[in-house]
Legacy VTK file of the C-alpha trace (Angstrom):
# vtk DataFile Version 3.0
C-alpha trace
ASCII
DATASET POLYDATA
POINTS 301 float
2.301 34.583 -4.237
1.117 31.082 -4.930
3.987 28.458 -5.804
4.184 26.549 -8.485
3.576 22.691 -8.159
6.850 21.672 -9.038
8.415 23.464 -6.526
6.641 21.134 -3.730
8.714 18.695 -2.643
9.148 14.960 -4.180
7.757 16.381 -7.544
4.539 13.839 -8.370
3.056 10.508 -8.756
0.435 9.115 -11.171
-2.394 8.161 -9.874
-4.829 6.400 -11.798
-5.275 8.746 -14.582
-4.420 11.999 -12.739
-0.993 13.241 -11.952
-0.889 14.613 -8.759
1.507 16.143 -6.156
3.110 13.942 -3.938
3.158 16.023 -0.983
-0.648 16.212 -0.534
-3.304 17.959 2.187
-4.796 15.439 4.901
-8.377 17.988 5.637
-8.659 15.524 8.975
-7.461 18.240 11.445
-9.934 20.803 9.802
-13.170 19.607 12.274
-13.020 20.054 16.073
-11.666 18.381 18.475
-11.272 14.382 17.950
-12.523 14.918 14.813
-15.726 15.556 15.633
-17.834 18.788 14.992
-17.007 22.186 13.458
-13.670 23.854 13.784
-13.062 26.559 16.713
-12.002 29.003 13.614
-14.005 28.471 10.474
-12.338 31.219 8.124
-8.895 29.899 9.180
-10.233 26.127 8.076
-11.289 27.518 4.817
-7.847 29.671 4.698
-5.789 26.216 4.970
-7.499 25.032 2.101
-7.547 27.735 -0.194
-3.645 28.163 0.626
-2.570 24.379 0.158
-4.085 24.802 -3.849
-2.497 28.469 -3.898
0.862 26.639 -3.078
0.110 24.133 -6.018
-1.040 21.313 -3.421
-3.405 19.076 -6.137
-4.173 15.956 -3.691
-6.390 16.484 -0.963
-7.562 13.712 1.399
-10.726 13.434 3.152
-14.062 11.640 4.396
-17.880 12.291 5.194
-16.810 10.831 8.590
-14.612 13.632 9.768
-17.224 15.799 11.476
-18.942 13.758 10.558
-19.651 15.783 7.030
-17.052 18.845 8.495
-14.493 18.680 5.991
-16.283 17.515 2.882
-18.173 20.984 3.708
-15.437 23.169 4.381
-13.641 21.813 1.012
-16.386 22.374 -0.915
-17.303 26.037 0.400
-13.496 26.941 0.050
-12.808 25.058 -3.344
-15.594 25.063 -5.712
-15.726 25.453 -8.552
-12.503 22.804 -8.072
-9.572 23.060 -10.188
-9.006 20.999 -12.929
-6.171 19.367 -11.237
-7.679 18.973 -8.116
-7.792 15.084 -6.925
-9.431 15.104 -3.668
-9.476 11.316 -2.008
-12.317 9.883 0.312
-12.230 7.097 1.977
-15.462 5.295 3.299
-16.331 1.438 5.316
-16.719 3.351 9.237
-19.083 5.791 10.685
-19.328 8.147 14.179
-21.275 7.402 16.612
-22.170 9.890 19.415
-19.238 8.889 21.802
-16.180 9.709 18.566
-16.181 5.892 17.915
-15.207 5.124 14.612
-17.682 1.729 13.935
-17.818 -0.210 11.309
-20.193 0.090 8.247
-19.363 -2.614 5.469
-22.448 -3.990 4.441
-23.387 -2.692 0.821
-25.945 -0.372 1.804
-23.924 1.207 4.089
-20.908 1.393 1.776
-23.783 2.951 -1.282
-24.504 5.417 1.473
-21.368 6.466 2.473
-20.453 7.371 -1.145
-23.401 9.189 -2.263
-22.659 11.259 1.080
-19.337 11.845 -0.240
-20.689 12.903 -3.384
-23.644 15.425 -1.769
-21.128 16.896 0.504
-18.068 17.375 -1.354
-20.639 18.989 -4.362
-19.782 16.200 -7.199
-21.377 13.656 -9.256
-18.370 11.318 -9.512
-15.574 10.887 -6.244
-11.600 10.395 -7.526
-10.537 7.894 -5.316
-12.616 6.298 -2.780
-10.349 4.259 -0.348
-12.350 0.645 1.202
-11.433 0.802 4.974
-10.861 -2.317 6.927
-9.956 -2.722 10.200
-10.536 -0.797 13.123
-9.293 2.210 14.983
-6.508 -0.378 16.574
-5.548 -1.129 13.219
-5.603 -3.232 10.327
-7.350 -7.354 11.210
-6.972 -10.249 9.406
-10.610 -11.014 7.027
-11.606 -10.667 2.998
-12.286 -7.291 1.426
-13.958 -8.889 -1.230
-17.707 -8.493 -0.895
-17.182 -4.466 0.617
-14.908 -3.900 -2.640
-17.362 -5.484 -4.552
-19.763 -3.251 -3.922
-17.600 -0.443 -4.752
-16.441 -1.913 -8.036
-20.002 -1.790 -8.765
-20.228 2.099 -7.826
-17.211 2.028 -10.257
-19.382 0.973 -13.121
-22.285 3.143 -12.432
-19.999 5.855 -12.439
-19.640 7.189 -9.468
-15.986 6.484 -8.532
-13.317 7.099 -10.749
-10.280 5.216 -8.932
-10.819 2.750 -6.099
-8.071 2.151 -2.915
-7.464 0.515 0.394
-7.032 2.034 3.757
-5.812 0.361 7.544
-5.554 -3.379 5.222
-2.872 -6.075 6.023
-0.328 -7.143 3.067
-2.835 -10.320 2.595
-6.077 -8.082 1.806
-4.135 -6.147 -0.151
-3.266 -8.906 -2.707
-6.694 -10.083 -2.374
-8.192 -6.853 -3.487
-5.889 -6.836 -6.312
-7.417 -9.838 -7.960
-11.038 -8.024 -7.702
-10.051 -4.480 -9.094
-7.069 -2.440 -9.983
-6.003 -0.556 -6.947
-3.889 2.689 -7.537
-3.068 3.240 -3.712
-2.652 1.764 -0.456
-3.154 4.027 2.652
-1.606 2.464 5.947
-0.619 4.123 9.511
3.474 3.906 8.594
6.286 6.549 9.802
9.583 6.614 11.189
8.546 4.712 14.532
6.080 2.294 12.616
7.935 0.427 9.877
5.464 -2.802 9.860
4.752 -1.533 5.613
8.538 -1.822 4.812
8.327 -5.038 2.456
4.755 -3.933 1.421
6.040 0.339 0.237
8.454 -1.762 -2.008
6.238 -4.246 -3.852
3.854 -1.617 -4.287
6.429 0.605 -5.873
7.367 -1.956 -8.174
4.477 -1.968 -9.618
3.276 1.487 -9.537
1.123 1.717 -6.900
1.423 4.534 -4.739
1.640 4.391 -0.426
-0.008 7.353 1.402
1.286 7.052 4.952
-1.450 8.412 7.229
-0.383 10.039 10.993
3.138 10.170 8.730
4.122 12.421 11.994
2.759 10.018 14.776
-1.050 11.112 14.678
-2.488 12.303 18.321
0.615 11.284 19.893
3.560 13.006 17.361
6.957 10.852 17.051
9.149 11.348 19.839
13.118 9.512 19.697
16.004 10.631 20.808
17.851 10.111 17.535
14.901 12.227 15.535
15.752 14.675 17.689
19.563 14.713 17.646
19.213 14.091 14.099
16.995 17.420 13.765
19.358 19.519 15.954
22.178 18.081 13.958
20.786 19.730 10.460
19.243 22.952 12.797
15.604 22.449 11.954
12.548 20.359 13.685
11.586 16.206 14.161
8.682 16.599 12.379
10.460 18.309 9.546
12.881 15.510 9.561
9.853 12.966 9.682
8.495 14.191 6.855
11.501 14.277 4.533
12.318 10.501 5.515
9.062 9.464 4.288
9.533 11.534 1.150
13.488 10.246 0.517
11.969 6.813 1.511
10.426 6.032 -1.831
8.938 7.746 -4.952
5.587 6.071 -4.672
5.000 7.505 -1.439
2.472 10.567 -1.341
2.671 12.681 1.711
-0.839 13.610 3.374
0.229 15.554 6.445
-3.135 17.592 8.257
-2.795 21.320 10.025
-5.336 23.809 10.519
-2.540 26.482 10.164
-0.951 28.226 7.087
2.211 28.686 8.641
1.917 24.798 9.827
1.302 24.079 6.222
3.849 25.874 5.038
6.269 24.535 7.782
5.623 21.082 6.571
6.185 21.863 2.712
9.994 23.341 3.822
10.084 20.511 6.214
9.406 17.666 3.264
11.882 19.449 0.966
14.913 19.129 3.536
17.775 17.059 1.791
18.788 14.091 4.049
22.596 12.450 3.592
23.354 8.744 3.877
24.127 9.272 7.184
21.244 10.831 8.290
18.711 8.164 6.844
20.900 4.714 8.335
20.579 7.059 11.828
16.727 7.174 11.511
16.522 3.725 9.973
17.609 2.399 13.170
14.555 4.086 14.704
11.554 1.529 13.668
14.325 -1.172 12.623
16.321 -1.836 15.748
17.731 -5.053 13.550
19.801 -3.291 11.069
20.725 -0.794 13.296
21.394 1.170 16.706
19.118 -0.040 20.088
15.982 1.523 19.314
15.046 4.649 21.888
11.972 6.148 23.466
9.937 6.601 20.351
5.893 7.171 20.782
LINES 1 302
301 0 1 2 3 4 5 6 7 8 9 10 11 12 13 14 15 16 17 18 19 20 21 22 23 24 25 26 27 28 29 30 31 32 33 34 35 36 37 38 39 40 41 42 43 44 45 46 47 48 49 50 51 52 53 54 55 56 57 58 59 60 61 62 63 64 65 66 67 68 69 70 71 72 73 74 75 76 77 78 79 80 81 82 83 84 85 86 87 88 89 90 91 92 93 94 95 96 97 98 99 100 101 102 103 104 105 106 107 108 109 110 111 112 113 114 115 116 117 118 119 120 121 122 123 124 125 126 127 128 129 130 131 132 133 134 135 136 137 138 139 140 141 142 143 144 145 146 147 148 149 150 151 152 153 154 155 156 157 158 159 160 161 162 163 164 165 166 167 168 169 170 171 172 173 174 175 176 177 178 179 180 181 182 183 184 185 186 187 188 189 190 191 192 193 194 195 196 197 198 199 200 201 202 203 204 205 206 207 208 209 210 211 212 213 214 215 216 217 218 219 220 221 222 223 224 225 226 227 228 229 230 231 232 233 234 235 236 237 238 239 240 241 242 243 244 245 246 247 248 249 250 251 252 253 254 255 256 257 258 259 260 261 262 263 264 265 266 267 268 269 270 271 272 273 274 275 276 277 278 279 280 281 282 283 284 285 286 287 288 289 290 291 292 293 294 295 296 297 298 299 300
């Protein structure tokens, strides 16, 4: 029996012009292994989907690159015709190459590429939210987003892209994208262990901006620390579940994107998110990525 959306934890967030869920689907884990080719179990890919919307899920995040094309394919054969309330997020500004390397693809035709690849394989003729990329897989570096955003302002106007973003971008590109368009999200590597957003999660809230934490449970490796742990046996359930409800008790502009090729994964992580946290529960796992206002920090991945 499919739940209702405002059952799902943290209620939701506007974004842009849509109001979406804030605990959303990450399709990442849907292709093979390192993100590259098809899954191992295709009808249990297209099961994941079709039960995170059945649940009420109505953000979904994705890119051409996962696969490459995988999951653009497998949400389109599971979902369409797409719901109404169905926001599904891309992200583009990297390619594969043959070895799983994520390189760099910035240059206008390569950015015009990457969206009208979006468009073909996710079945639409204009994307949500398409999220510039910067950086590289070691994380966000220092340089201007203006001429890649640029380009996608432009896609803006020709109507291709509804909402524009930024993904793996330091606090400085952030600002400077600001001044070119109106951003309605930020989407950084940030969890429990990784805290380097704090300042940023709370300037963006201020101004209603929303933060999508990606690996919000620690990505290949998952978030290991003594106090998650004794904080999870404490309350009887998992660390991840206790991960999750941190990020979802850490601020309101924060929209959950946590991946899993399993139903009962998915459904694990919705139970997870909902899981009340006390005062004393959240200055314990505080001192976890903030060893200054807290605790001695322990062996955290």
């Amino acid at each position: 029996m499919s739940t209702p959306s405002t059952t799902l934890p943290g209620g939701t967030w506007t974004l842009g012009d849509s109001t979406v869920t804030r605990f959303g689907y990450g399709a990442m884990q849907l292709a093979g292994p390192w993100v590259m080719g098809p899954p191992a179990d295709h009808g249990g890919a297209l099961a994941v989907l079709r039960e995170a919307v059945g649940l009420g899920i109505t953000h979904i995040d994705t890119s051409d690159a996962y696969g490459p094309r995988i999951t653009n394919e497998l949400i389109r054969e599971a979902l369409r015709p797409y719901p109404a309330s169905l926001f599904i997020a891309t992200k583009v500004g990297a390619t594969r190459d043959a070895q799983g390397g994520w390189p760099t693809a910035r240059r206008p035709a390569d950015l015009r590429r990457q969206v009208h690849e979006n468009l073909d394989s996710l079945g639409v003729d204009t994307l949500d939210l398409v999220n510039m990329r910067m950086g590289d897989a070691q994380g966000p570096q220092p340089g201007s987003i203006t001429e890649a955003l640029e380009t996608l302002v432009d896609l803006r106007r020709e109507g291709l892209i509804r909402h524009l973003g930024v993904s793996n971008v330091t606090s400085e590109q952030v600002a400077e994208a600001r001044a070119v368009a109106p951003i309605v999200c930020v989407q950084n590597m940030y969890n429990l262990a990784h805290r380097h957003d704090d300042d940023l999660v709370d300037r963006l809230a201020a101004d209603g901006i929303a933060y999508v934490p990606f690996f919000p449970l620690g990505g290949f490796t998952p978030l290991q620390s003594e106090t998650l742990s004794k904080v999870a046996s404490r309350l009887g359930t998992t660390p991840m579940s206790v991960a999750l409800a941190w990020l979802m008790q850490r601020s309101p502009n924060i929209l959950l994107i946590p991946g899993t090729s399993s139903t009962a994964h998915l459904r694990q992580n919705i139970a997870g998110a909902r899981l009340s946290l006390s005062d004393q529960d959240v200055a314990e796992l505080d001192a976890i990525g903030r060893p200054d206002r807290g605790p001695a920090r322990r062996s955290e991945a």
